[in-house]
C-alpha positions, 0 to 999 in steps of 0.5 A: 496454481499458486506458489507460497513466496516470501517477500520484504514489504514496509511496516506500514503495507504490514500493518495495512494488510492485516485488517483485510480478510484476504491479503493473497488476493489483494496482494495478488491484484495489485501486482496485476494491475501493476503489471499489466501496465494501468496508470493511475489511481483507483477512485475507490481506494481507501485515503488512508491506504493512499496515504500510507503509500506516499509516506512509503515513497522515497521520493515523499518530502519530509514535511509531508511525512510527518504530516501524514505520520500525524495524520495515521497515527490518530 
């Protein structure tokens, strides 16, 4: 069964999320794989997906931000 549930996500997720053909699922997957309890990263994750995702991270250091910001806008 599935149920329609609203939730705040950051621009950049947004904007990520619109170039995929299934955001329900991928959103759905992730929240999985998260609770199922696995550590790490996935090798086959796009860069540019884990970029977006340290840039989203409070604890992500200023230069860096802005070098990724650089970095994503091109």
């Amino acid at each position: 069964m599935k149920v329609n549930k609203t939730l705040s996500l950051d621009y950049s997720i947004v904007q990520e999320l619109k170039s995929m053909n299934n955001q329900s699922a991928f959103v759905n997957a992730a929240i999985l794989k998260r609770m199922s309890g696995i550590k790490g990263v996935d090798k086959d994750i796009d860069t540019r997906i884990l970029m977006r995702a340290l840039y989203a991270r409070l604890d992500c250091p200023a230069f860096l931000k802005k070098a990724l910001d650089l970095e994503l806008k091109r």
